[in-house]
C-alpha positions as CSV (number, residue, x, y, z in Angstrom):
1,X,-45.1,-69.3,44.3
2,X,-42.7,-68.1,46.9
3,X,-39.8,-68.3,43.8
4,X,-42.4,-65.6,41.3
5,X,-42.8,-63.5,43.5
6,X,-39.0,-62.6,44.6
7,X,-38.4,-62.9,40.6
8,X,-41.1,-59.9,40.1
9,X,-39.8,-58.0,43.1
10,X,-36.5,-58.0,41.4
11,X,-37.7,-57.1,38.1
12,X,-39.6,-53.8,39.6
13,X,-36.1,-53.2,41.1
14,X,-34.2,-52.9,38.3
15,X,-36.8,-50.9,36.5
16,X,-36.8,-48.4,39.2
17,X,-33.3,-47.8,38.9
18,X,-33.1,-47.9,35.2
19,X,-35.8,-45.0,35.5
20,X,-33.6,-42.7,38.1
21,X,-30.7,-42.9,35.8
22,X,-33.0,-41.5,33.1
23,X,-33.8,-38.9,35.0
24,X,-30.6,-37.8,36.3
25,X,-29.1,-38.0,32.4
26,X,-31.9,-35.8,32.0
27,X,-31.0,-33.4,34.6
28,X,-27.3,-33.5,33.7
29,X,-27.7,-32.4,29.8
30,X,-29.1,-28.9,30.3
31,X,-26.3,-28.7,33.4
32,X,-23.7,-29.5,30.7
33,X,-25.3,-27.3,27.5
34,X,-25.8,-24.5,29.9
35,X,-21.6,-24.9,30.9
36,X,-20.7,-25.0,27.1
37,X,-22.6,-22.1,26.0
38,X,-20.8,-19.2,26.2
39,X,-21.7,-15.7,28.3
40,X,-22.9,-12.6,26.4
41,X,-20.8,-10.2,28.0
42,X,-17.4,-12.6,26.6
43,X,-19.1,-12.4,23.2
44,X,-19.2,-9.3,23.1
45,X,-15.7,-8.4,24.9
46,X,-14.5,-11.1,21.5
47,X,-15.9,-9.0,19.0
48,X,-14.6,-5.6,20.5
49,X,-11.4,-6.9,20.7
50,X,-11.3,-8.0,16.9
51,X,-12.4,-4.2,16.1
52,X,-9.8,-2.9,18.6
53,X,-7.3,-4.5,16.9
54,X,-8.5,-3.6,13.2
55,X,-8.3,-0.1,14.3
56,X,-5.1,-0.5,15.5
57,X,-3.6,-2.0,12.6
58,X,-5.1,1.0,10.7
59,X,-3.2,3.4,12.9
60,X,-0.1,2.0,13.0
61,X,0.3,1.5,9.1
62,X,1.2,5.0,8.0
63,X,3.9,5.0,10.9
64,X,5.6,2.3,9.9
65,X,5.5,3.0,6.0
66,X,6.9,6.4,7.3
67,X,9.7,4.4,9.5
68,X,10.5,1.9,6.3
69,X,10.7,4.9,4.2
70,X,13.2,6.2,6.3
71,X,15.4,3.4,7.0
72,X,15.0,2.9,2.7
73,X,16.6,6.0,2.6
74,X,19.4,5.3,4.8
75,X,20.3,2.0,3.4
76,X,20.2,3.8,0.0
77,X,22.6,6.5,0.7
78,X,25.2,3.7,2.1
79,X,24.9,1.6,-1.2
80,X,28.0,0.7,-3.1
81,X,28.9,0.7,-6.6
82,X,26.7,-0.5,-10.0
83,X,24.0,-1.6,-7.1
84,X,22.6,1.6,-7.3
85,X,21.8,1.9,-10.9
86,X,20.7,-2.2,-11.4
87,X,21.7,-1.7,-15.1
88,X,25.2,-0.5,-17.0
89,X,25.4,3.1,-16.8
90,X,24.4,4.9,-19.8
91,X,27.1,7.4,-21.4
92,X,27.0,11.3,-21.3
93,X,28.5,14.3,-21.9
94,X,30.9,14.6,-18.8
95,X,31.0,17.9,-16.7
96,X,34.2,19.6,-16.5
97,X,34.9,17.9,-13.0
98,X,34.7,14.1,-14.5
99,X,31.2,13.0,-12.8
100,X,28.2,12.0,-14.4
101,X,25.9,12.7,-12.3
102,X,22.3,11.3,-12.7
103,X,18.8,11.1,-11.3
104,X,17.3,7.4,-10.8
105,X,14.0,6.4,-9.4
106,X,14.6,3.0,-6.8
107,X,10.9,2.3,-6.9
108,X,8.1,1.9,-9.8
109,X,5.0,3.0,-9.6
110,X,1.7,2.1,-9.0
111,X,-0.2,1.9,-12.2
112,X,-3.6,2.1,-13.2
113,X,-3.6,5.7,-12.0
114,X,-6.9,7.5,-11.7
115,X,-7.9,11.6,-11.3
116,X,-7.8,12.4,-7.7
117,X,-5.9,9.2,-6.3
118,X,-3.0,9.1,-4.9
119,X,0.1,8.5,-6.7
120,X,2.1,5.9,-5.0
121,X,5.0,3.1,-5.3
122,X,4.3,-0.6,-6.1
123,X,2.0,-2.4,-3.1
124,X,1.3,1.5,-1.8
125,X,5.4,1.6,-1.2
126,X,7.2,5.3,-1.3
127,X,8.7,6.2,-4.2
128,X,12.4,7.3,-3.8
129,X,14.8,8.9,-5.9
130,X,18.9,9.1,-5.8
131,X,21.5,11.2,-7.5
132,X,23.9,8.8,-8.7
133,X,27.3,9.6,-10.3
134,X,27.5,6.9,-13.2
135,X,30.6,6.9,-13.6
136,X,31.8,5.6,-10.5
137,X,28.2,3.8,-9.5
138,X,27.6,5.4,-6.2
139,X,24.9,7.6,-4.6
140,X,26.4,11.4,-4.5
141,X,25.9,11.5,-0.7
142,X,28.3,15.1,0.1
143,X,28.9,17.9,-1.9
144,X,25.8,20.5,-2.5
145,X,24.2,18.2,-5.0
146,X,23.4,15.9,-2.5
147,X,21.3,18.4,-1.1
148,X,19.3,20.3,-3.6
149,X,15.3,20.8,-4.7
150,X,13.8,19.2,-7.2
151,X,10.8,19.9,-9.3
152,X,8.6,17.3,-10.0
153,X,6.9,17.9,-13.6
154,X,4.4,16.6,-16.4
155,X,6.1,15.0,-19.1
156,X,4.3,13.5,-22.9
157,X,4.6,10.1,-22.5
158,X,6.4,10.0,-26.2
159,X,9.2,11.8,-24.7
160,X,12.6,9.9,-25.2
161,X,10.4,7.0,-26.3
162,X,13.7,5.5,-28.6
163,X,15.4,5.6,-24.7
164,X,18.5,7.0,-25.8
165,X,21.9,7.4,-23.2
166,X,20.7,11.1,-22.7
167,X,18.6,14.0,-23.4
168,X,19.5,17.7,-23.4
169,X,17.8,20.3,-20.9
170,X,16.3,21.8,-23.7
171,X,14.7,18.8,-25.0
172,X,13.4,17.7,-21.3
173,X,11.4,21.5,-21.1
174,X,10.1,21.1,-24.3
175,X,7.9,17.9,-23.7
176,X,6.7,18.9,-20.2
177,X,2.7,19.4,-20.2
178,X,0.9,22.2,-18.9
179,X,-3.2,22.3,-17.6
180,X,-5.5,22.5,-20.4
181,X,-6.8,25.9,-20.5
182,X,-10.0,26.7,-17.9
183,X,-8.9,23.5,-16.1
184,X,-7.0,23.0,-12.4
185,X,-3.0,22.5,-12.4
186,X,-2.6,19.3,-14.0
187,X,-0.6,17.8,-11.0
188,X,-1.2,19.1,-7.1
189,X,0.2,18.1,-3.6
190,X,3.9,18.1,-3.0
191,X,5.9,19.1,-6.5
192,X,9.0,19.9,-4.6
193,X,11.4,16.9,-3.3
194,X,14.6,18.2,-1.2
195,X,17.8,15.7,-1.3
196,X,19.4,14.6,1.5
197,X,22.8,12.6,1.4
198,X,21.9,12.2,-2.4
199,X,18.4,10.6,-1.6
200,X,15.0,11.8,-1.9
201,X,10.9,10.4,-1.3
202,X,8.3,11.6,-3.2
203,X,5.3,13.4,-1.3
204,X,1.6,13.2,-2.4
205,X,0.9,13.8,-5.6
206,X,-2.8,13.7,-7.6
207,X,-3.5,14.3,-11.4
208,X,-6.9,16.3,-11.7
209,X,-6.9,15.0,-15.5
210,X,-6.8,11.9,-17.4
211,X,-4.3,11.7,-20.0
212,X,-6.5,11.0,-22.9
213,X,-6.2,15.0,-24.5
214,X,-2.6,14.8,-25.2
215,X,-1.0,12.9,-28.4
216,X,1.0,10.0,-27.0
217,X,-2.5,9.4,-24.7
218,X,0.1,8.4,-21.9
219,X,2.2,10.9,-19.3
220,X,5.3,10.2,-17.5
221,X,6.3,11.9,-14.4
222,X,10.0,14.1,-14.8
223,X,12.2,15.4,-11.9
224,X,14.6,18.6,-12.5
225,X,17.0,20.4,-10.5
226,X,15.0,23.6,-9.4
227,X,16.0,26.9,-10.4
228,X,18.7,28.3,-8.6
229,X,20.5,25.0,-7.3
230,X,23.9,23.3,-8.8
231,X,24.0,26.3,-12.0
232,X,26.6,25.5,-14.2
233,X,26.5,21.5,-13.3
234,X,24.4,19.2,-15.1
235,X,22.8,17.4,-13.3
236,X,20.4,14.5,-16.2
237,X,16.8,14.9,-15.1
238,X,14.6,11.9,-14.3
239,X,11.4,9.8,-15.9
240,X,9.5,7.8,-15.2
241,X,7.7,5.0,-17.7
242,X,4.7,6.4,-20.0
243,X,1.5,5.1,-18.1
244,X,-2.1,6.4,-18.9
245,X,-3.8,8.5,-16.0
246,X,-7.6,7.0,-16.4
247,X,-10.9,9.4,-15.3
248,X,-11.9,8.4,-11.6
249,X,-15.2,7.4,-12.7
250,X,-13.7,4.1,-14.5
251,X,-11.9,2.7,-11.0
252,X,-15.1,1.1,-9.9
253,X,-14.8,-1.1,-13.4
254,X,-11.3,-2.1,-12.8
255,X,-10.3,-2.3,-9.4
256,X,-11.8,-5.7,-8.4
257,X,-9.5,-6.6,-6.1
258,X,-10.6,-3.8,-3.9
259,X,-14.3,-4.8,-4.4
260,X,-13.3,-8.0,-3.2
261,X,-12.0,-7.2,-0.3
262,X,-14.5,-5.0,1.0
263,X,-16.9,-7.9,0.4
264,X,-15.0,-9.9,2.4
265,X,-15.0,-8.1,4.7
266,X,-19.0,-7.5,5.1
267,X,-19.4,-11.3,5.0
268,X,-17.2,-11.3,7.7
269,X,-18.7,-8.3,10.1
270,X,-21.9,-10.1,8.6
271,X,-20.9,-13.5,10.3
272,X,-19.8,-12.0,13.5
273,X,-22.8,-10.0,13.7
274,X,-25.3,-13.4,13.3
275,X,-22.8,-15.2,15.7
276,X,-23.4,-12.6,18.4
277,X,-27.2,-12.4,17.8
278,X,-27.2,-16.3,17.9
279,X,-25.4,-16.6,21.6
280,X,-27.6,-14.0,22.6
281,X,-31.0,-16.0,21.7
282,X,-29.5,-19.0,23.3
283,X,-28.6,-17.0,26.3
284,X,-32.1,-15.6,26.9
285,X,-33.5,-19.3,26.5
């Protein structure tokens, strides 16, 4: 009898502290979920600091594509020989003094091109330009040709389509293109580029037209030494590659990758956004 009876007071004893364990687990988990989830004010700090630095990521991009530009320039004008040109010189007409001298763009550009967009170099990069003397294969960077204006231009896109060695003067002015009539200058923004040390960037330029009204369907862009500069040296202008300029209201069709991206982006602010809502439910639980 004596033997049951200690065998059921050790049986209650052992329940009992089976059932304080419980509850001190018990106690313990909404200690430990209330340590892990985070405070609203850090969520919120977090997601201003992703925006902070989006913003300044924005800022900072036309300064250092103004910076690169620069240094392009500089590394440009100290290139040596047959570099410059990436290609055998073609042959011309010599001036009386023995050079050559030629324009050559160092950048290709951007293509589709749409009506009121901005005209730009491969992955947004500035388009330069370098007076070369072909037959020695270096950038022209003293002298007054290294310095002078030039007018950027309209060409048909069937001009020098057999890309011969050279062209006359004549023969560049006679395919440049002109505004149809009752319409804006074909080309706006900045149709002057200044040399210096034999090397040049474009500025902004826009076409207010599409290119579908002319013959060839296509343009090229052209660069000439302005009136008044370098008379009596001849100096071969510069083209670029025919391309088609396509009506603004076709970009949304074709540029997909910039669709993409700005979905991406809203499922991302979207994410963020539920993420912050989220923490603050739990928080108010």
């Amino acid at each position: 009898m004596q033997r049951q009876t200690r065998s059921m007071e050790r049986s209650n004893s052992m329940k009992r502290g089976k059932r304080s364990l419980d509850d001190e687990g018990d106690e313990q988990q909404p200690q430990q979920s209330e340590r892990k989830r985070p405070a609203l004010a850090s969520v919120i700090v977090e997601a201003l600091k992703m925006d902070s630095l989006q913003k300044l990521c924005s800022s900072l991009e036309p300064i250092l594509r103004r910076v690169v530009s620069e240094e392009v320039e500089r590394a440009l004008a100290k290139l040596g020989p047959a570099r410059i040109a990436g290609r055998s010189s073609p042959k011309l007409i010599e001036g009386s003094d023995g050079r050559n001298l030629q324009l050559h763009f160092k950048s290709r550009l951007s293509l589709p091109i749409f009506t009121g967009g901005k005209v730009e170099g491969e992955q947004g990069a500035a388009i330069h330009i370098v007076l070369v003397d072909a037959n020695k294969g270096h950038v022209v960077t003293d002298g007054p040709e290294s310095s002078v204006k030039l007018d950027v231009l309209v060409l048909e896109g069937d001009f020098n389509n057999e890309d011969k060695d050279g062209w006359t003067s004549e023969e560049f002015e006679s395919h440049v293109v002109k505004e149809r009539e009752g319409k804006r200058p074909l080309l706006t923004g900045d149709l002057q580029v200044t040399l210096k040390e034999g090397v040049g960037t474009l500025g902004e330029l826009t076409f207010t037209d599409n290119s579908s009204w002319i013959r060839s369907r296509k343009f090229r862009l052209g660069l000439k030494v302005a009136s008044g500069y370098c008379e009596g040296i001849r100096i071969r202008e510069l083209k670029t590659e025919a391309f088609t300029v396509k009506d603004h209201r076709g970009e949304f069709d074709v540029n997909i990758q910039a669709v993409e991206r700005w979905r991406t982006q809203k499922r991302s602010l979207s994410k963020c956004t539920m993420y912050i809502q989220q923490q603050v439910r739990g928080e108010g639980n």
